[in-house]
C-alpha positions as CSV (number, residue, x, y, z in Angstrom):
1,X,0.0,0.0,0.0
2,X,2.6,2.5,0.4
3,X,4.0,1.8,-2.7
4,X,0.8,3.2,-3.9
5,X,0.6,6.0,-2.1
6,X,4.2,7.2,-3.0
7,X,3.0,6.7,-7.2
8,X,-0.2,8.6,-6.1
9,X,1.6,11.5,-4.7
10,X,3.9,11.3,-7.8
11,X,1.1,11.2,-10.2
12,X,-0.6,14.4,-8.3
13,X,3.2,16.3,-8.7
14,X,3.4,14.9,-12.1
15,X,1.1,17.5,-13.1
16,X,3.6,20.3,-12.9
17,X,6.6,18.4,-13.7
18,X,7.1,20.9,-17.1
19,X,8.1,23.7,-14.5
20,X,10.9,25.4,-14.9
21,X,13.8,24.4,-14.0
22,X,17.4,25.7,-12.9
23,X,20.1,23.9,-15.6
24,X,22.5,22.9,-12.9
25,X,19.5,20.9,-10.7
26,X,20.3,17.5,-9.9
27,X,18.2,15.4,-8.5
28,X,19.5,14.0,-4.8
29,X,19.0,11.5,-2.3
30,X,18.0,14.0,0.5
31,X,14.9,14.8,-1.5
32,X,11.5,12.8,-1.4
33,X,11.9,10.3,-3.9
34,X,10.4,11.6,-7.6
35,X,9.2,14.8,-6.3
36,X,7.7,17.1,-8.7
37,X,11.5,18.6,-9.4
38,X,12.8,15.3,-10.0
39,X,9.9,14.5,-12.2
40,X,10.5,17.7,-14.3
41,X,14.4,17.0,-14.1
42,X,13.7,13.8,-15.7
43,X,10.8,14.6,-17.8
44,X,13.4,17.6,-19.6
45,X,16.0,15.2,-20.1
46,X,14.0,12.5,-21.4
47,X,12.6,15.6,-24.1
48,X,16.2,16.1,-25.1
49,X,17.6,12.6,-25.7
50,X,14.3,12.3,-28.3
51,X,14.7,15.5,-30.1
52,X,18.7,14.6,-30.3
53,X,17.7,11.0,-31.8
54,X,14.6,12.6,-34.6
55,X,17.3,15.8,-35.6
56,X,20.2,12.6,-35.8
57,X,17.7,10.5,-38.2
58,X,16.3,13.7,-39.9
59,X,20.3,14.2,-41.2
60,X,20.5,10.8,-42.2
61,X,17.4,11.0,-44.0
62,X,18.8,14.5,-45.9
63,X,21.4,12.1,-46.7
64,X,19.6,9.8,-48.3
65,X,17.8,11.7,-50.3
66,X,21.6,13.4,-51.8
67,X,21.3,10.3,-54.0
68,X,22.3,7.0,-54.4
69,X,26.1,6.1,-54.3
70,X,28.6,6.8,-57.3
71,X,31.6,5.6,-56.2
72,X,32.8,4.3,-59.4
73,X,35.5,1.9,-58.0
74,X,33.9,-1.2,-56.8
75,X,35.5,-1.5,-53.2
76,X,34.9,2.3,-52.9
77,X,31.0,1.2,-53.4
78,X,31.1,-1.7,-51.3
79,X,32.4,0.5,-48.4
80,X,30.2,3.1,-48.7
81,X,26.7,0.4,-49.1
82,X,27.9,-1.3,-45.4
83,X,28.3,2.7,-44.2
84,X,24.7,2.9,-44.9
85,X,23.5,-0.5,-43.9
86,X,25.1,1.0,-40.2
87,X,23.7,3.8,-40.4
88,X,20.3,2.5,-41.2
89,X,20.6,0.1,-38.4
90,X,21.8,2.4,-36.4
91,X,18.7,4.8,-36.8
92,X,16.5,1.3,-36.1
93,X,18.0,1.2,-33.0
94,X,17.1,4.5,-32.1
95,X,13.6,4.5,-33.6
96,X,13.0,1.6,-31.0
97,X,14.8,3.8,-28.1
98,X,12.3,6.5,-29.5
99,X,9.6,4.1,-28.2
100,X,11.2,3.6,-24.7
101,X,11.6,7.2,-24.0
102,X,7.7,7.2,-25.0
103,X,6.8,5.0,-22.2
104,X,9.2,6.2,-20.1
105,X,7.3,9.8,-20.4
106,X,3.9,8.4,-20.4
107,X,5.1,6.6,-16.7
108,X,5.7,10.2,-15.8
109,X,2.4,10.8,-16.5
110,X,0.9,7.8,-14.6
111,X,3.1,8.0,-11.8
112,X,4.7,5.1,-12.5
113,X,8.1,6.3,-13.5
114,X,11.1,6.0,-11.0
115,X,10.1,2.6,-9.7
116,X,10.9,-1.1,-10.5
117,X,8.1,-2.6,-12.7
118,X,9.1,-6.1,-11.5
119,X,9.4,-5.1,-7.4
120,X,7.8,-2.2,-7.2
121,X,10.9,-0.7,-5.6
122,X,12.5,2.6,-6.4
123,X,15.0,2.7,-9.0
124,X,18.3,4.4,-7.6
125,X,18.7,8.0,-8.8
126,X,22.1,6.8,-10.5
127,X,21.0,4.4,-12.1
128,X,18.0,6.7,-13.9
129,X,20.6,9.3,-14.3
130,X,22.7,7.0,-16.5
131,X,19.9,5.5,-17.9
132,X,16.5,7.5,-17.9
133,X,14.4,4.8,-19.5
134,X,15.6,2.2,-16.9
135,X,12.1,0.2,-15.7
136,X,14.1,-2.1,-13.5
137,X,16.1,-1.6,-10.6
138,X,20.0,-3.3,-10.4
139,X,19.2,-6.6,-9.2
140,X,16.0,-7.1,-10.9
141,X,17.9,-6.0,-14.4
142,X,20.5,-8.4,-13.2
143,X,18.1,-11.3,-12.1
144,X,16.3,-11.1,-15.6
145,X,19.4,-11.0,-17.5
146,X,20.9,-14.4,-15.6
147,X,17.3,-15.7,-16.1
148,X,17.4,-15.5,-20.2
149,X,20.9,-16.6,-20.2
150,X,19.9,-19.7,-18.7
151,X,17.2,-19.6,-20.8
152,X,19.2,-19.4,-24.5
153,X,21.5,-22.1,-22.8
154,X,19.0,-24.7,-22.5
């Protein structure tokens, strides 16, 4: 039950998380845990990493569209086709990290965000810090990962 309280009370401050902000804040351990600055701390970074991601794919896409290869040398081409096969993948990648950051807003949102989806427990500050779409705290990362190794081994 208090695990419910603390989401409703985050959901309630989640309402004002797009206040503004100092740029040196950092969220820390003597606050309450995802107060409404944390919230908008998090909310502002998560913003930035998606606009970074859609102006990165919006160059590769200009790209593109210069025109197919020319290299007229046949290892020049070949070089330049993998290049774009990267690239391409690359900008998969981050179309699917598009979608994280999504949820990872919408939790915001809900209330939800901050705290483990498995246990219920918060996620470290750290941890979201270094990785603001983390659902997952630590261990439970760590237990799911050992758990689908053993999986692919059998």
């Amino acid at each position: 039950m208090a695990s419910s309280v603390k989401k409703a009370s985050a959901k309630n401050s989640s309402n004002g998380s797009d206040q503004v902000l100092s740029d040196d804040y950092e969220p820390g351990e003597d606050e309450e845990f995802m107060n409404e600055h944390q919230l908008a701390y998090f909310k502002r970074a998560l913003k930035k990493w998606k606009q970074e991601i859609i102006d990165e794919s919006k160059e590769t896409l200009a790209h593109l569209q210069d025109g197919p290869i020319q290299e007229a040398d046949l290892n020049d081409r070949a070089s330049s086709e993998t290049d774009w096969g990267l690239e391409l993948r690359t900008r998969d990648r981050q179309r699917k990290l598009t979608s994280k950051i999504d949820s990872a807003l919408r939790r915001i949102e809900d209330g939800e965000y901050g705290y483990c989806q498995v246990t219920g427990e918060p996620i470290s500050l750290d941890r979201l810090k270094a990785r603001p779409i983390a659902t997952m705290t630590v261990e439970a990362q760590e237990a799911h990962e050992r758990n689908e190794k053993i999986s692919r081994d059998q």
